[in-house]
mmCIF file of the N, C-alpha and C atoms, coordinates in Angstrom:
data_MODEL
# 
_entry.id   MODEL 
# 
loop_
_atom_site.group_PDB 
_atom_site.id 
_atom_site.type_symbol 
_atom_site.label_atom_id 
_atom_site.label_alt_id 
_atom_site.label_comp_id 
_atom_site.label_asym_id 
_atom_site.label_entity_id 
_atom_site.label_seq_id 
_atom_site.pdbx_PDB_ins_code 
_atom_site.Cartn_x 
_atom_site.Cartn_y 
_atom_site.Cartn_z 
_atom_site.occupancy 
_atom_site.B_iso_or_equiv 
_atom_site.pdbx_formal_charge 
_atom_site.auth_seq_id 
_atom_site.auth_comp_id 
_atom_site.auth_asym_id 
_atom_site.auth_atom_id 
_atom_site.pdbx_PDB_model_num 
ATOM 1   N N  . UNK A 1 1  ? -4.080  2.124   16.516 1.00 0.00 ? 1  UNK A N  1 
ATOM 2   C CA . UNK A 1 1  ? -4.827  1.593   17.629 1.00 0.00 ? 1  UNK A CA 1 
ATOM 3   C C  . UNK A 1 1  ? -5.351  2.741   18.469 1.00 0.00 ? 1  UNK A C  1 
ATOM 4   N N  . UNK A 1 2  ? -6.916  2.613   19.231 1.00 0.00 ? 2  UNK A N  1 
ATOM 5   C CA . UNK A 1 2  ? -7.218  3.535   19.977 1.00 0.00 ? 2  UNK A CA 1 
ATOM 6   C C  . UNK A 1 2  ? -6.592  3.194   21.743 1.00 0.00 ? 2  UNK A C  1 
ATOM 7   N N  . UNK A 1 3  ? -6.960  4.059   22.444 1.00 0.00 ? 3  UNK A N  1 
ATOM 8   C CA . UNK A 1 3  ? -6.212  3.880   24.033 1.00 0.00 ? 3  UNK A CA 1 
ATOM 9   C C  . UNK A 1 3  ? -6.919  2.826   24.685 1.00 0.00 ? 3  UNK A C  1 
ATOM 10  N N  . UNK A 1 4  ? -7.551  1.812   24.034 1.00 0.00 ? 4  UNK A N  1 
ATOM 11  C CA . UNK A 1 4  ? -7.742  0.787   24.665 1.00 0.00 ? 4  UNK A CA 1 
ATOM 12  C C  . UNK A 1 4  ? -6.912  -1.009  23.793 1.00 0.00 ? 4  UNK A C  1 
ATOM 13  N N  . UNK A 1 5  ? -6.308  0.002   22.573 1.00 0.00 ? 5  UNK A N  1 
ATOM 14  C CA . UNK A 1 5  ? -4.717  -1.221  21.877 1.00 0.00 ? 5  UNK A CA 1 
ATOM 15  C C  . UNK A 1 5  ? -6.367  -1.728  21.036 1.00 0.00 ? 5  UNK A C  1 
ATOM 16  N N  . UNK A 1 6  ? -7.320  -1.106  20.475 1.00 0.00 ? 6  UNK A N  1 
ATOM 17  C CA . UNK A 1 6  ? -7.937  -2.061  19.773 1.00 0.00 ? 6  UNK A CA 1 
ATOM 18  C C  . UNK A 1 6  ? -7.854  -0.834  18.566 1.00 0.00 ? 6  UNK A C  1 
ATOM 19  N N  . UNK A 1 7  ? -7.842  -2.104  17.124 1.00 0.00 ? 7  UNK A N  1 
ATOM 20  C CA . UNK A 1 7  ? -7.851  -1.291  15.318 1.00 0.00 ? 7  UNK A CA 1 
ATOM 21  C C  . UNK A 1 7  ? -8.878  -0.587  15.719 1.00 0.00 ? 7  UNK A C  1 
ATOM 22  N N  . UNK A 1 8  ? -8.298  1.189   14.872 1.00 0.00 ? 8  UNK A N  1 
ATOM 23  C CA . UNK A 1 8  ? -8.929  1.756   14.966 1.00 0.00 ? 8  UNK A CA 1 
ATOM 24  C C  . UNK A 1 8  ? -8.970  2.435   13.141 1.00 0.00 ? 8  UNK A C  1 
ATOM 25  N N  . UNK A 1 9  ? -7.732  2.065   13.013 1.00 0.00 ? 9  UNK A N  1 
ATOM 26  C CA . UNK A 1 9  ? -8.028  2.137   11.508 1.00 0.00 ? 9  UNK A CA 1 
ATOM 27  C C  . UNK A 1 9  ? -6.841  0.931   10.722 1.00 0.00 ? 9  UNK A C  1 
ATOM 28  N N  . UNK A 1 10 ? -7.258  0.890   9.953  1.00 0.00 ? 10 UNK A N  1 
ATOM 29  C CA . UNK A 1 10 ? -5.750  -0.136  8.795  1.00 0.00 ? 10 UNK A CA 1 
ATOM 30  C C  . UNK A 1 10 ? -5.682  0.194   7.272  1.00 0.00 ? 10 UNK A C  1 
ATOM 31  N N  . UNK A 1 11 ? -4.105  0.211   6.805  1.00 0.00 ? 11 UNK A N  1 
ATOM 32  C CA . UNK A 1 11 ? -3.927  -0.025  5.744  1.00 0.00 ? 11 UNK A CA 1 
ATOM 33  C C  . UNK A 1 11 ? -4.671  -0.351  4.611  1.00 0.00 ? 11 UNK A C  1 
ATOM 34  N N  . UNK A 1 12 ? -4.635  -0.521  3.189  1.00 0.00 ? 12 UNK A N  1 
ATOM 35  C CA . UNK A 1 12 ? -4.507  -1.273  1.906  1.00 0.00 ? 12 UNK A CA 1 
ATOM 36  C C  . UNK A 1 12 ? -3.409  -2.641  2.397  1.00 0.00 ? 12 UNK A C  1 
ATOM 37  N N  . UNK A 1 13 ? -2.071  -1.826  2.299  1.00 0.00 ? 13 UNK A N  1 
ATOM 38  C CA . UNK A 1 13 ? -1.289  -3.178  2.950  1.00 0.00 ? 13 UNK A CA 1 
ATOM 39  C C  . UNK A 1 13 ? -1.574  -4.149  3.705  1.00 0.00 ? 13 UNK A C  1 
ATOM 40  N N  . UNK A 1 14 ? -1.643  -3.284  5.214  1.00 0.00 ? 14 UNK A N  1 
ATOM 41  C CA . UNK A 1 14 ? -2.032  -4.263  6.442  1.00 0.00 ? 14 UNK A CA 1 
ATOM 42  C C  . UNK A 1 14 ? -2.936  -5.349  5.928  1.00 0.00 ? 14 UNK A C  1 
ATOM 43  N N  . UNK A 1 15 ? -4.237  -4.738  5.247  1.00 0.00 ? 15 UNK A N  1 
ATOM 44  C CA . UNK A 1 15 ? -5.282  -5.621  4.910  1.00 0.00 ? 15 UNK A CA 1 
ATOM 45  C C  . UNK A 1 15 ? -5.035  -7.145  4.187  1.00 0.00 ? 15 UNK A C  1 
ATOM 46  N N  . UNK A 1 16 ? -4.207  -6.658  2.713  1.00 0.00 ? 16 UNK A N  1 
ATOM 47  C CA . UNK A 1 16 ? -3.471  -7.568  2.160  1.00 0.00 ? 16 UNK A CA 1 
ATOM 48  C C  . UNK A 1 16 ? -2.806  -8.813  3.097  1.00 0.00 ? 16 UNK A C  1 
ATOM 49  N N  . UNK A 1 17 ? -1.929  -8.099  3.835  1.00 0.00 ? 17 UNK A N  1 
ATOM 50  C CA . UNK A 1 17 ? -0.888  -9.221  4.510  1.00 0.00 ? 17 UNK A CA 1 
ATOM 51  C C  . UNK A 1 17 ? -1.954  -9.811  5.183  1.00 0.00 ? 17 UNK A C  1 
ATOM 52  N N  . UNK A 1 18 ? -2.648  -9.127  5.948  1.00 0.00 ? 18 UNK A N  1 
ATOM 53  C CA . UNK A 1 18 ? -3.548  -10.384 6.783  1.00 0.00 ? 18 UNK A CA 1 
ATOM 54  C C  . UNK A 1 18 ? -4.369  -11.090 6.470  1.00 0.00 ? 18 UNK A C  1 
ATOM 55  N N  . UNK A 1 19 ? -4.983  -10.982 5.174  1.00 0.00 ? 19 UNK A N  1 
ATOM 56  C CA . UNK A 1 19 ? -6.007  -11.636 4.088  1.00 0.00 ? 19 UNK A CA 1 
ATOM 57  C C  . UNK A 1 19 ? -7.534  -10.982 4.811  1.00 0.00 ? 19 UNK A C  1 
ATOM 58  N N  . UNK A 1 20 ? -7.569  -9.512  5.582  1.00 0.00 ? 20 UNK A N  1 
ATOM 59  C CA . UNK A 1 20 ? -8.456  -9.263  6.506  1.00 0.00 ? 20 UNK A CA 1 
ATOM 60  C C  . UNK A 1 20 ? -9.430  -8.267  5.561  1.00 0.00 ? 20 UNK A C  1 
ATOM 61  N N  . UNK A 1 21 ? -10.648 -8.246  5.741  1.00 0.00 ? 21 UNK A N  1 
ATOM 62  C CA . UNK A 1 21 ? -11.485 -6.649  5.168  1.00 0.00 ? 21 UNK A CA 1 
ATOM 63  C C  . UNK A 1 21 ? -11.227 -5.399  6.333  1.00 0.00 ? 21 UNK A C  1 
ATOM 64  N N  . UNK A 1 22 ? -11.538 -4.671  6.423  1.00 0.00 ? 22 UNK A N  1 
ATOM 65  C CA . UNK A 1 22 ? -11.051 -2.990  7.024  1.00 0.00 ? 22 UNK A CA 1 
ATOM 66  C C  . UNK A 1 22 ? -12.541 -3.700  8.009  1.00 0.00 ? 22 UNK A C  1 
ATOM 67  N N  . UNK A 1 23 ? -13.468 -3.599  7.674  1.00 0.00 ? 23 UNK A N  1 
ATOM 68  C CA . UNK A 1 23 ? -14.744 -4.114  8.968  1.00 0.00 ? 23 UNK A CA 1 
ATOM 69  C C  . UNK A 1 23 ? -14.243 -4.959  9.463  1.00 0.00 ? 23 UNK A C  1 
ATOM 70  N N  . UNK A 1 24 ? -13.450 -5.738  9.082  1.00 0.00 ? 24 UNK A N  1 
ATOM 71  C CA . UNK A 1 24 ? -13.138 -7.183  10.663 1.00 0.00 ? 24 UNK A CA 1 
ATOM 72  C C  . UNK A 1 24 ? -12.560 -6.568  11.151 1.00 0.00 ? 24 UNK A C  1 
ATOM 73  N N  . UNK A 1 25 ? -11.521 -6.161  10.819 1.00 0.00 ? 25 UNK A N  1 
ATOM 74  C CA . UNK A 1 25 ? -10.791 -5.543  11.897 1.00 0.00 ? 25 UNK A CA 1 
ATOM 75  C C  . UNK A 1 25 ? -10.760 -4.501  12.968 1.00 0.00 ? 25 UNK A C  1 
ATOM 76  N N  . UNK A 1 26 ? -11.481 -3.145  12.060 1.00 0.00 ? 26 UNK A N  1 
ATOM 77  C CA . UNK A 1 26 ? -11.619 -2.132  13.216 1.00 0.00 ? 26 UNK A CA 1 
ATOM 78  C C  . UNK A 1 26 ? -12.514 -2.473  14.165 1.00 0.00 ? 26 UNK A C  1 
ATOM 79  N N  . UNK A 1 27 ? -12.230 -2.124  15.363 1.00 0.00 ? 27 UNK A N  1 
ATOM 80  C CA . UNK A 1 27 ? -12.508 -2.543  16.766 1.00 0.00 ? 27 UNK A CA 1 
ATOM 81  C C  . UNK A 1 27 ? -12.111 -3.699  17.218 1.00 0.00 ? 27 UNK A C  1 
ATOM 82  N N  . UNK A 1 28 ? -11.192 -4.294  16.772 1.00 0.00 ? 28 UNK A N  1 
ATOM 83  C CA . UNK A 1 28 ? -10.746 -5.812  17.426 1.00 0.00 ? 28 UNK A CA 1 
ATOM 84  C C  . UNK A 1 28 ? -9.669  -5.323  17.703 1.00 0.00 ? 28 UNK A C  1 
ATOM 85  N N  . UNK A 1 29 ? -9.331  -6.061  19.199 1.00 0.00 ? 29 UNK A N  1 
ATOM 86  C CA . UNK A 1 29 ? -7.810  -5.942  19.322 1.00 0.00 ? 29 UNK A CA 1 
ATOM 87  C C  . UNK A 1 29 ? -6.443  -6.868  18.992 1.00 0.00 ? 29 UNK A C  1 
ATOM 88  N N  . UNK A 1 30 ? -5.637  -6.215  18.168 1.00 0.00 ? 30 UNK A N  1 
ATOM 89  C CA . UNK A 1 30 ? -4.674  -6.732  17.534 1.00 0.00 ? 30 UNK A CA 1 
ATOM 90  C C  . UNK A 1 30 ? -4.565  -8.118  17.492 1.00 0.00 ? 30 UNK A C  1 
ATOM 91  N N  . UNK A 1 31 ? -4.717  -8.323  18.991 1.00 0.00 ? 31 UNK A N  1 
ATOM 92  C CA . UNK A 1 31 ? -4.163  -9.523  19.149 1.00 0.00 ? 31 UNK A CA 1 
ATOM 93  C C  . UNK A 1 31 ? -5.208  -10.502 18.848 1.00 0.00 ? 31 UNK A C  1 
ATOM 94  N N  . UNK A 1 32 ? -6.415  -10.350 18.626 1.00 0.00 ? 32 UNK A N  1 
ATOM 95  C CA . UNK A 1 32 ? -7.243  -10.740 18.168 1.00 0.00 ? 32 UNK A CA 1 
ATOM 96  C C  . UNK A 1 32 ? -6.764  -11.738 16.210 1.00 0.00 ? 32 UNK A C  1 
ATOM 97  N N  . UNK A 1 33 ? -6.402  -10.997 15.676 1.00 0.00 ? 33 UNK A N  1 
ATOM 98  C CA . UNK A 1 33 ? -6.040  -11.185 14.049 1.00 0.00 ? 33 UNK A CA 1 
ATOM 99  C C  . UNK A 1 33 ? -4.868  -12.492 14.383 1.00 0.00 ? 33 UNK A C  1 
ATOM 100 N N  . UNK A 1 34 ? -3.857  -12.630 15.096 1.00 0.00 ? 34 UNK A N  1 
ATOM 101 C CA . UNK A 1 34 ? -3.058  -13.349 15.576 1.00 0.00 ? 34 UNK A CA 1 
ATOM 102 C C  . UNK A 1 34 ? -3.906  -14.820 16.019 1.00 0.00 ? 34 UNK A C  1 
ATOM 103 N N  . UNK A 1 35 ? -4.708  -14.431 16.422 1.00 0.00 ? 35 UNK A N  1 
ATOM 104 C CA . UNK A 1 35 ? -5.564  -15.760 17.633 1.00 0.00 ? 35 UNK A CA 1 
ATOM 105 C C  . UNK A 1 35 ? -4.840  -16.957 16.734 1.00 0.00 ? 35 UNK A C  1 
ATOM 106 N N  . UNK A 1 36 ? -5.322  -17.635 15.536 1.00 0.00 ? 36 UNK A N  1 
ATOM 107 C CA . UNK A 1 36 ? -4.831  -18.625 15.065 1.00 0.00 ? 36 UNK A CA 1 
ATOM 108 C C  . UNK A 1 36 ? -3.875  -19.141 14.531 1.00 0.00 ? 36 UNK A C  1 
ATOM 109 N N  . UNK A 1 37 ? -2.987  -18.136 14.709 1.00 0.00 ? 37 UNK A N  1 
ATOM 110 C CA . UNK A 1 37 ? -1.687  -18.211 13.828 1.00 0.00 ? 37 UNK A CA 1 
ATOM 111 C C  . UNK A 1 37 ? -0.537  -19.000 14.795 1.00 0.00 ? 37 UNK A C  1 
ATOM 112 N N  . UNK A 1 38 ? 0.635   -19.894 14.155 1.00 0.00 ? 38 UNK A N  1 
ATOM 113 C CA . UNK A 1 38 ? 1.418   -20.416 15.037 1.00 0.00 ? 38 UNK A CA 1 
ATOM 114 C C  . UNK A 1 38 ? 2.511   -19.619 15.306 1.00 0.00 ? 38 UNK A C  1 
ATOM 115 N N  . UNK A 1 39 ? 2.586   -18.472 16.387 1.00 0.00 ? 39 UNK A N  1 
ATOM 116 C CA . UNK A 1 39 ? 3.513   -17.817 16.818 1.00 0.00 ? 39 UNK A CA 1 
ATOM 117 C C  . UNK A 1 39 ? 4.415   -18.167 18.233 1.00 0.00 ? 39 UNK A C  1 
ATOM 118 N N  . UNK A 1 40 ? 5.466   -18.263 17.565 1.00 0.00 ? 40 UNK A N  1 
ATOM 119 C CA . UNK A 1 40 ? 6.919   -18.321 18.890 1.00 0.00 ? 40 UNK A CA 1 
ATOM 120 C C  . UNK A 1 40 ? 6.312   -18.561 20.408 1.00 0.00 ? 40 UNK A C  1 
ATOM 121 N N  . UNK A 1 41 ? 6.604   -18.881 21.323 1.00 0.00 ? 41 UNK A N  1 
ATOM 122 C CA . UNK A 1 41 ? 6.298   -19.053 22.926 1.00 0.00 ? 41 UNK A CA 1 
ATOM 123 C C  . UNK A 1 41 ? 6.481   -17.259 23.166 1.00 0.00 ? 41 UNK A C  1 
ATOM 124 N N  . UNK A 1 42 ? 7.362   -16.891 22.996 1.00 0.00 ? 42 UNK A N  1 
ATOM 125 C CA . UNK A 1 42 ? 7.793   -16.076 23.758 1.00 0.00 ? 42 UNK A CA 1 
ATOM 126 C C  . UNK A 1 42 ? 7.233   -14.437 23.192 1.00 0.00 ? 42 UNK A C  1 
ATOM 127 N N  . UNK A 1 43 ? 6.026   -14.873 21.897 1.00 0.00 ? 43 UNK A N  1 
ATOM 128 C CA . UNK A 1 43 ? 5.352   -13.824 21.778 1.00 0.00 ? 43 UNK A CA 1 
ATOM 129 C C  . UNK A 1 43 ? 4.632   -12.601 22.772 1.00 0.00 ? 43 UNK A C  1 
ATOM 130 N N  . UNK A 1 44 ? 4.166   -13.092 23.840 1.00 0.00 ? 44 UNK A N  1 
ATOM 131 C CA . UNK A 1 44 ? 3.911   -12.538 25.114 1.00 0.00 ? 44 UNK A CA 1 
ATOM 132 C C  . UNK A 1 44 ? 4.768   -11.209 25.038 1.00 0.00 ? 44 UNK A C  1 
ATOM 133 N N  . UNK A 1 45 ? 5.943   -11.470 25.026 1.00 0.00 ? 45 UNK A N  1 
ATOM 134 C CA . UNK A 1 45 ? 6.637   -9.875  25.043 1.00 0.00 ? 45 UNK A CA 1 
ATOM 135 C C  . UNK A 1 45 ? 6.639   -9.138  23.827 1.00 0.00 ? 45 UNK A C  1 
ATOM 136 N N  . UNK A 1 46 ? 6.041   -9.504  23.157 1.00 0.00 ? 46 UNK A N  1 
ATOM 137 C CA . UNK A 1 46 ? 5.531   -8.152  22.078 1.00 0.00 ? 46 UNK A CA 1 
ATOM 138 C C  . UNK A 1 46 ? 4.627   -7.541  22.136 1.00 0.00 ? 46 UNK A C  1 
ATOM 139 N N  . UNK A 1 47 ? 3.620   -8.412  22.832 1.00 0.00 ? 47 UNK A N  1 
ATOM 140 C CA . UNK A 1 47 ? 2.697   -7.827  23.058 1.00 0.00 ? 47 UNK A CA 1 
ATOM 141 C C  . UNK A 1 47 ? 2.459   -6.602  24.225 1.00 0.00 ? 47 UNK A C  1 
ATOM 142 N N  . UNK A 1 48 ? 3.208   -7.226  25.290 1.00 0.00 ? 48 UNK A N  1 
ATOM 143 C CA . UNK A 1 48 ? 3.571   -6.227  26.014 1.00 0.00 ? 48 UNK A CA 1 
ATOM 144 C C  . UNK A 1 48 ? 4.636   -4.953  25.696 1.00 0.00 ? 48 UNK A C  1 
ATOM 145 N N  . UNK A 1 49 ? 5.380   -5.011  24.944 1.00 0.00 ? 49 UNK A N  1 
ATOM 146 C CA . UNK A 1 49 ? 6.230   -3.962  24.075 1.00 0.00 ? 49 UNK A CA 1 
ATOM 147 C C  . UNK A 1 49 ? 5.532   -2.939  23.529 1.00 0.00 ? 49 UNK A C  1 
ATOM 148 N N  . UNK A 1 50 ? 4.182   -3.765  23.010 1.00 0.00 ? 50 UNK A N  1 
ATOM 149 C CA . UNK A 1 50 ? 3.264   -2.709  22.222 1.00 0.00 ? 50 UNK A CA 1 
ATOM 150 C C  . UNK A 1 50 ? 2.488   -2.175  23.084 1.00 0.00 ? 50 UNK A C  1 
ATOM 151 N N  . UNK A 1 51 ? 2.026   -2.700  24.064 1.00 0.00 ? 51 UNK A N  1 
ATOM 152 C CA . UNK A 1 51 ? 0.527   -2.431  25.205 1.00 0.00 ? 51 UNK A CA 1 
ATOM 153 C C  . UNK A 1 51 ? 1.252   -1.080  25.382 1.00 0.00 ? 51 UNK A C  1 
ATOM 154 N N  . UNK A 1 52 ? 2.975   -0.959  26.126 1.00 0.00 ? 52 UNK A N  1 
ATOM 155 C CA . UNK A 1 52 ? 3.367   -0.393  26.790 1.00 0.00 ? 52 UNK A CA 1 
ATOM 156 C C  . UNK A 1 52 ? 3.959   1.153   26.250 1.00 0.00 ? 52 UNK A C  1 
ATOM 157 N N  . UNK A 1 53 ? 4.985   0.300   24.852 1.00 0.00 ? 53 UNK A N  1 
ATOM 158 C CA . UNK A 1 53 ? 5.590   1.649   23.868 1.00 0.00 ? 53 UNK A CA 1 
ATOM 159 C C  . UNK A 1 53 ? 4.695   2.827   23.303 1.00 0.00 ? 53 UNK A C  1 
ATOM 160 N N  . UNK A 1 54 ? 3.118   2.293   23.258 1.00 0.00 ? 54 UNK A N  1 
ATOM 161 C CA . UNK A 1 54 ? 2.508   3.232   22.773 1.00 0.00 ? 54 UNK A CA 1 
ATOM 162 C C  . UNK A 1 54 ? 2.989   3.468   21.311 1.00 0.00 ? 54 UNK A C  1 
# 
């Protein structure tokens, strides 16, 4: 991720797991790839884990 938390580059892997091409993704931010997915309530603090851990 660049210093604004948006793909700045990805995997072979990453790509795979997310069913994503390398152009969707770079420049979106993470949390972007997530948008539709059914994740936990309490996802909020990962996100902040990551904003923050760097």
């Amino acid at each position: 991720m660049d210093a604004n938390h948006n793909i700045s580059e990805a995997n072979p892997a990453f790509l795979r797991l997310m069913e994503q091409t390398r152009d969707s993704c770079i420049g979106k931010p993470l949390e972007a790839l997530y948008a539709d997915a059914d994740l936990p309530p309490d996802t909020g603090k990962l996100w902040k884990t990551e904003a923050t851990a760097h």
